[in-house]
C-alpha positions as CSV (number, residue, x, y, z in Angstrom):
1,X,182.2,77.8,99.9
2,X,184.6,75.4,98.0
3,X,184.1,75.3,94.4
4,X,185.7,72.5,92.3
5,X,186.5,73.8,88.5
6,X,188.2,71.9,86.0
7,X,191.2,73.3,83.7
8,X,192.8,71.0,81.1
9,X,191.5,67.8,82.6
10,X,192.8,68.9,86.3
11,X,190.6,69.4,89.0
12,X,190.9,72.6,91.4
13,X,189.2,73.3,94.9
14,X,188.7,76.7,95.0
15,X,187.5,78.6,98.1
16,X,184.9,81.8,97.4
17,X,182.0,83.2,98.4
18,X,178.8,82.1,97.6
19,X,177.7,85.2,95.3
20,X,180.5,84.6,93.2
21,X,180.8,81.3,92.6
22,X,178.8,81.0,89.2
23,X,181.4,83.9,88.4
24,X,184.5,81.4,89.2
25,X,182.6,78.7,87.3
26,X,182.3,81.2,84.2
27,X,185.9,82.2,84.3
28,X,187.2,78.8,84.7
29,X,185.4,77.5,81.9
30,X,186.8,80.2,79.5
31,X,190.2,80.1,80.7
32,X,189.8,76.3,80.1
33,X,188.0,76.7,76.4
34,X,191.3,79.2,75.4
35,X,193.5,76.3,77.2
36,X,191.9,73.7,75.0
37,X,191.6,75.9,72.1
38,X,195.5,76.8,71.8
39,X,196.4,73.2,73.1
40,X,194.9,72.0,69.4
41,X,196.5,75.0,67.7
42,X,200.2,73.9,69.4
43,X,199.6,70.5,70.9
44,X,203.6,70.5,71.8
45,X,203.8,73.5,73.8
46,X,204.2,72.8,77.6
47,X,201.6,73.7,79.8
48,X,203.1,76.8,81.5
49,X,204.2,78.5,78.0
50,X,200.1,77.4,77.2
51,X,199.3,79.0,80.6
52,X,201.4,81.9,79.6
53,X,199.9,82.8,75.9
54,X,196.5,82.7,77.2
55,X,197.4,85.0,80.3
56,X,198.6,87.4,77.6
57,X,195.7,86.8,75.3
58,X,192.9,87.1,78.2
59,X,194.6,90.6,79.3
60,X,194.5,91.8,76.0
61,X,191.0,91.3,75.3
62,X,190.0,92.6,79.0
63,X,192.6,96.0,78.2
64,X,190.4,96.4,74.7
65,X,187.3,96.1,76.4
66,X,188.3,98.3,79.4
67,X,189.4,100.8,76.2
68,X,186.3,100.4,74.9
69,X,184.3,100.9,77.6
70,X,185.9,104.3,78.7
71,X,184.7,105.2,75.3
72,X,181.8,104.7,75.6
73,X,181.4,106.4,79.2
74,X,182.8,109.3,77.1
75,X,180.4,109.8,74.7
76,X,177.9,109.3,77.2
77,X,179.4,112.2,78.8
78,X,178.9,114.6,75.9
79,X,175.4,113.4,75.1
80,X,174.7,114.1,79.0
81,X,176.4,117.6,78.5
82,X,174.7,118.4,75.0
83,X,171.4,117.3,76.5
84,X,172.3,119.4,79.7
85,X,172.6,122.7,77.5
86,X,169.7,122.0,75.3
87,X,167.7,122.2,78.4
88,X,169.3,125.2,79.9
89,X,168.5,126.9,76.1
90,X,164.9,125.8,76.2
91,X,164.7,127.0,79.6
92,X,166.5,130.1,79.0
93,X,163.6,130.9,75.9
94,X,160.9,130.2,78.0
């Protein structure tokens, strides 16, 4: 399926699958809203140093939430294992 996003004004044909086209959509549109936001903040800088600092900035906030995630999973984890030995000691009293 092509999909046609737009990113600073350009217009791209993008081939994907139907399921994740509304995901392209979504990710082109924030790409394009950091684009637009740093393009006010340095309206001199050339496109590919633009395209650059918001590669950068993207990957840092996906690395923090992958961080953040893991620790979550973590303490789910523990609560699984404190919640597995509380029932083994109520068992274990029965």
């Amino acid at each position: 399926m092509k999909v046609d996003i737009q990113i600073l004004g350009r217009t791209y044909g993008m081939e994907c699958d139907e399921a994740d086209a509304s995901g392209l959509k979504a990710a082109a549109s924030h790409v394009d809203a950091k684009l637009q936001e740093l393009r006010k903040a340095m309206p001199r800088l050339e496109n590919d140093r633009l395209a650059v600092l918001v590669a950068l900035n993207l990957c840092q906030e996906l690395l923090t939430a992958n961080k953040a995630l893991q620790e979550v999973s973590a303490s789910q984890r523990l609560v699984m294992q404190m919640i597995d030995e509380a029932e083994a000691l109520v068992e274990a009293g029965d």
